[in-house]
Biotite code that builds the C-alpha atoms (Angstrom):
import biotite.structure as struc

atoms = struc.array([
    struc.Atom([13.461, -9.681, -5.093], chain_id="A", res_id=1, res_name="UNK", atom_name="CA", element="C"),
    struc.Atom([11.002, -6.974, -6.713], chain_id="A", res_id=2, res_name="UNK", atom_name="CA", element="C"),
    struc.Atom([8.658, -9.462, -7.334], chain_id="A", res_id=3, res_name="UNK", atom_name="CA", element="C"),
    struc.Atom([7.746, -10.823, -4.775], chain_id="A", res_id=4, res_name="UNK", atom_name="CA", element="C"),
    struc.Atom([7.319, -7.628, -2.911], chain_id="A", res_id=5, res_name="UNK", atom_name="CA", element="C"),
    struc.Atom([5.631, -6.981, -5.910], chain_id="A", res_id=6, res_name="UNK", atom_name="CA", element="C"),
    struc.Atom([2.687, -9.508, -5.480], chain_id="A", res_id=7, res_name="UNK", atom_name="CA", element="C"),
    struc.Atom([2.672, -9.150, -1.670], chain_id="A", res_id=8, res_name="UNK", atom_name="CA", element="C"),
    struc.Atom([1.424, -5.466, -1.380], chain_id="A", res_id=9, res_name="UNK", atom_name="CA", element="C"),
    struc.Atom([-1.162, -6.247, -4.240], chain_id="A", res_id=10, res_name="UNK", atom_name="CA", element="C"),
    struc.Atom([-2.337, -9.310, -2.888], chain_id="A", res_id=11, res_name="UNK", atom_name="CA", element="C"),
    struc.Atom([-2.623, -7.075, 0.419], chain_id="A", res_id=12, res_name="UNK", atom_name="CA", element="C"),
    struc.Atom([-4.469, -4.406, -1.175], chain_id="A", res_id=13, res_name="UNK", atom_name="CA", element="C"),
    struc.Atom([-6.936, -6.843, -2.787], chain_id="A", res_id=14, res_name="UNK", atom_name="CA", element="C"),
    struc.Atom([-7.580, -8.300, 0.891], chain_id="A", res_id=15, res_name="UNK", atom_name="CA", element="C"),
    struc.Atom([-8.139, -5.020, 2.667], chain_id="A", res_id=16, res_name="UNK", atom_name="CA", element="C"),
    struc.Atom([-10.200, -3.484, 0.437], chain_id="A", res_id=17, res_name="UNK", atom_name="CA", element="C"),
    struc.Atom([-12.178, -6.803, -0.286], chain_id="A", res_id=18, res_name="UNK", atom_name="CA", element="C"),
    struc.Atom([-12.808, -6.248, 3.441], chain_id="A", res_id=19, res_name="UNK", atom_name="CA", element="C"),
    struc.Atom([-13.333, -2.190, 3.072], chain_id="A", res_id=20, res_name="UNK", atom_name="CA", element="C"),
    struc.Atom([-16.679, -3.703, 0.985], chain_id="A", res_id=21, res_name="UNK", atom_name="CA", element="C"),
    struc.Atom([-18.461, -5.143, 3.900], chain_id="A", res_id=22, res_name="UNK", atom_name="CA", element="C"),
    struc.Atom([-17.824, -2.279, 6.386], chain_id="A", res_id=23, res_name="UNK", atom_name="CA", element="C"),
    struc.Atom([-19.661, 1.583, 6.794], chain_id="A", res_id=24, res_name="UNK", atom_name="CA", element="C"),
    struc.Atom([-18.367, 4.729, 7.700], chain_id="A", res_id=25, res_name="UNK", atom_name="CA", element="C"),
    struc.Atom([-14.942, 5.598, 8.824], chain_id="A", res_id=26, res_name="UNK", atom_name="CA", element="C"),
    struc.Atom([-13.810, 1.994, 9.322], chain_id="A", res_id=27, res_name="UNK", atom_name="CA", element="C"),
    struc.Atom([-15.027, 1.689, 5.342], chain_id="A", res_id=28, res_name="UNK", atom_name="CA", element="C"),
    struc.Atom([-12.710, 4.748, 4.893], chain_id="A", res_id=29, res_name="UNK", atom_name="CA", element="C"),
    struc.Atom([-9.689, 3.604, 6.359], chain_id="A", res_id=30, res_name="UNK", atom_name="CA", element="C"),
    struc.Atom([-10.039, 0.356, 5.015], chain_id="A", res_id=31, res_name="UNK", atom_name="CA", element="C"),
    struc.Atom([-9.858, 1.732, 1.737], chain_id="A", res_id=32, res_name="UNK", atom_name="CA", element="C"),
    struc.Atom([-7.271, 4.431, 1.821], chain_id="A", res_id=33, res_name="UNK", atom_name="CA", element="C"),
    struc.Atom([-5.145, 1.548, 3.401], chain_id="A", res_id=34, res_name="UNK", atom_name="CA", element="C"),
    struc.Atom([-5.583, -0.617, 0.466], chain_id="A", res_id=35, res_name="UNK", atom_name="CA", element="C"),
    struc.Atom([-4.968, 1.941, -1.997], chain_id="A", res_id=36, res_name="UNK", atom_name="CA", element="C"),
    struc.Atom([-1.757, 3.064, -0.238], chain_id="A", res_id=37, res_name="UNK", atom_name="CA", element="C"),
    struc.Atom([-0.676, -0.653, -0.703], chain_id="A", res_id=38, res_name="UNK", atom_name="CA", element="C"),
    struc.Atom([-1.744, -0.431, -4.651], chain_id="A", res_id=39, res_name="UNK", atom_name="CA", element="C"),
    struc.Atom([0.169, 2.422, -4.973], chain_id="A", res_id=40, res_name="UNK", atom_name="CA", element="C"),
    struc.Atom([3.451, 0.787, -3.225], chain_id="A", res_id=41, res_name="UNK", atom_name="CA", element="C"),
    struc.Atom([3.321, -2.161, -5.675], chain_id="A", res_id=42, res_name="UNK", atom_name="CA", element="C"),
    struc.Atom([2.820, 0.202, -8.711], chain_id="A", res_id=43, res_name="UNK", atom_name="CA", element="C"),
    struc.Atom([5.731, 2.005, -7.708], chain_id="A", res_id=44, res_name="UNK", atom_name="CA", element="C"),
    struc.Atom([7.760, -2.066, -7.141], chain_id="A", res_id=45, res_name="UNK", atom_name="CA", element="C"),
    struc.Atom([6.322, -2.824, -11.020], chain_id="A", res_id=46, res_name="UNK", atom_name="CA", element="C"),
    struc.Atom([8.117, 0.705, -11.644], chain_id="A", res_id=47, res_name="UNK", atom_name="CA", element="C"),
    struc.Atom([11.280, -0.282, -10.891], chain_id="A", res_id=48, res_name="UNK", atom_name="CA", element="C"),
    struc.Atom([11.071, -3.685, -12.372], chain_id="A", res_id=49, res_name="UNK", atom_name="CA", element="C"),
    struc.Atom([9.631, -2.677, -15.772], chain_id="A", res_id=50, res_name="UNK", atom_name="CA", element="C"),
    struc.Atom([12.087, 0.479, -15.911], chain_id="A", res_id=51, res_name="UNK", atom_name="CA", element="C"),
    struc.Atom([15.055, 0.127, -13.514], chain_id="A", res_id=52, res_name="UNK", atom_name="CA", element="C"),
    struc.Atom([16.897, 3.202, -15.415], chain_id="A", res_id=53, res_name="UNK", atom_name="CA", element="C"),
    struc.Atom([14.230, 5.546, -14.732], chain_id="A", res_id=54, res_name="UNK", atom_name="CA", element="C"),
    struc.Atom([13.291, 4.779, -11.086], chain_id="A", res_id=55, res_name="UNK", atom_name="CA", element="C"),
    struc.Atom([16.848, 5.124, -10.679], chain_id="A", res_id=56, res_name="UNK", atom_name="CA", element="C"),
    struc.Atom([17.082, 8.137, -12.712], chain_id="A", res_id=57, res_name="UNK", atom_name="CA", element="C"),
    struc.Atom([13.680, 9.285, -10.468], chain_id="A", res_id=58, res_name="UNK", atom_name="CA", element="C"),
    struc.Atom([15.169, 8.098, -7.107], chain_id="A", res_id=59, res_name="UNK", atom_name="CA", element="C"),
    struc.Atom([18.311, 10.197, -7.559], chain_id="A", res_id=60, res_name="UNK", atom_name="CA", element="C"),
    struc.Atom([16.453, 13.783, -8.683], chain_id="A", res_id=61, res_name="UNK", atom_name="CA", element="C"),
    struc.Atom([13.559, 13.395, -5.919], chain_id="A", res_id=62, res_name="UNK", atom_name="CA", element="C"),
    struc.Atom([12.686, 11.601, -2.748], chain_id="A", res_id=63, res_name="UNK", atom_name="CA", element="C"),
    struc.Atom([12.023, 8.232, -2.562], chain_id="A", res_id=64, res_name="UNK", atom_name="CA", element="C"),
    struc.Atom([8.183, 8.263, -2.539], chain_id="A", res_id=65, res_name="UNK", atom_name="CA", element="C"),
    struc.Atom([8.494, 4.580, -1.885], chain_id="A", res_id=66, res_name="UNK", atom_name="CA", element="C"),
    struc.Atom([9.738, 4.203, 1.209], chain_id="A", res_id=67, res_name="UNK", atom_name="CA", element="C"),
    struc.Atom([7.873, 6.866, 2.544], chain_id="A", res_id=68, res_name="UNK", atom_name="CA", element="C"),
    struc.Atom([4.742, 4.868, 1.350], chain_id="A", res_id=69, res_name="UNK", atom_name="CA", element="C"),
    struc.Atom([6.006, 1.645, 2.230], chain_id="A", res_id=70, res_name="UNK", atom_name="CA", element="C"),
    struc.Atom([6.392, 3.046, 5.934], chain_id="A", res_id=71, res_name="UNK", atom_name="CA", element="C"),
    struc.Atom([3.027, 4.545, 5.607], chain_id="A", res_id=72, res_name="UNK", atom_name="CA", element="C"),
    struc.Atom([1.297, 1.578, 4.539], chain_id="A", res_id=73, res_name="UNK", atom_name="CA", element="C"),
    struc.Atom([2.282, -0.523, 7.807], chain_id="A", res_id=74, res_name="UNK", atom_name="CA", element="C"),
    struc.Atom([1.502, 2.314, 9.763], chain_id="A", res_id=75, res_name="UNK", atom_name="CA", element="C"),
    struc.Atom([-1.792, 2.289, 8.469], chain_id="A", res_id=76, res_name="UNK", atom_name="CA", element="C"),
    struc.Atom([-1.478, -1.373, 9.087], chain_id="A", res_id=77, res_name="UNK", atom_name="CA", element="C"),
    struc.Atom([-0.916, -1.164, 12.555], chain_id="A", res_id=78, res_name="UNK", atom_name="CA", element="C"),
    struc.Atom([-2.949, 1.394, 13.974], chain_id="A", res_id=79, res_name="UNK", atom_name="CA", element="C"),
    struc.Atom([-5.840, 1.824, 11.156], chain_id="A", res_id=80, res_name="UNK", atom_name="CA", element="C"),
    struc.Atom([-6.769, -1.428, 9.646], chain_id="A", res_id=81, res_name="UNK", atom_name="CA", element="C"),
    struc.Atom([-6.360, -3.393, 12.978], chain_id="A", res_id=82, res_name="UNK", atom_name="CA", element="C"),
    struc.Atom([-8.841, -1.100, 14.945], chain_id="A", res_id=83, res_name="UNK", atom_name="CA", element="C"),
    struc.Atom([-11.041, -1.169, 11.846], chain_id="A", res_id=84, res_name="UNK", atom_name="CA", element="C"),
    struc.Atom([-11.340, -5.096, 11.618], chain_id="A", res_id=85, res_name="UNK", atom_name="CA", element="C"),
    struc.Atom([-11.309, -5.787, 15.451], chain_id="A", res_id=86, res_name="UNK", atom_name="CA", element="C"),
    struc.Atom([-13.972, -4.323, 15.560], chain_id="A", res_id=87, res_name="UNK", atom_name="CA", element="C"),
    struc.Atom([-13.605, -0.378, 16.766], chain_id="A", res_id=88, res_name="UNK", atom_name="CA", element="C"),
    struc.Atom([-14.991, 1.318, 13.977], chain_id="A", res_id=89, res_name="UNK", atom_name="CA", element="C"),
])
């Protein structure tokens, strides 16, 4: 089930920041940031499909970084990228 997950917040990523190209100023910003949150949540999915032992190992010492971004990518979802490509910014 990783890898699916996997492919969906990189193909994500790729879309919003394929549409951070054609925008200026803050909406550009957002777009990008939002997009790069996303990259970062499927690097950490690879993670624990290419080492499960250490993301464990990683999950168990620290927080899990992961759901705090995956939580912070649909929050940027929902109240940045929407405003940016309806048109408020």
């Amino acid at each position: 089930m990783i890898v699916p997950k996997m492919f969906f917040y990189t193909m994500a990523s790729i879309i919003i920041m394929s549409s951070a190209y054609e925008k200026d100023g803050a909406g550009s910003l957002i777009l990008w940031l939002s997009g790069a949150l996303g990259a970062l949540v499927a690097a950490m999915y690879f993670w624990e499909w290419r080492e499960p032992e250490e993301f464990d190992k990683y999950i168990n010492e620290n927080m899990d970084c992961r759901a705090v971004g995956v939580k912070a990518f649909w929050l940027a979802i929902f109240f940045g990228v929407i405003f940016v490509l309806s048109g408020g910014a």
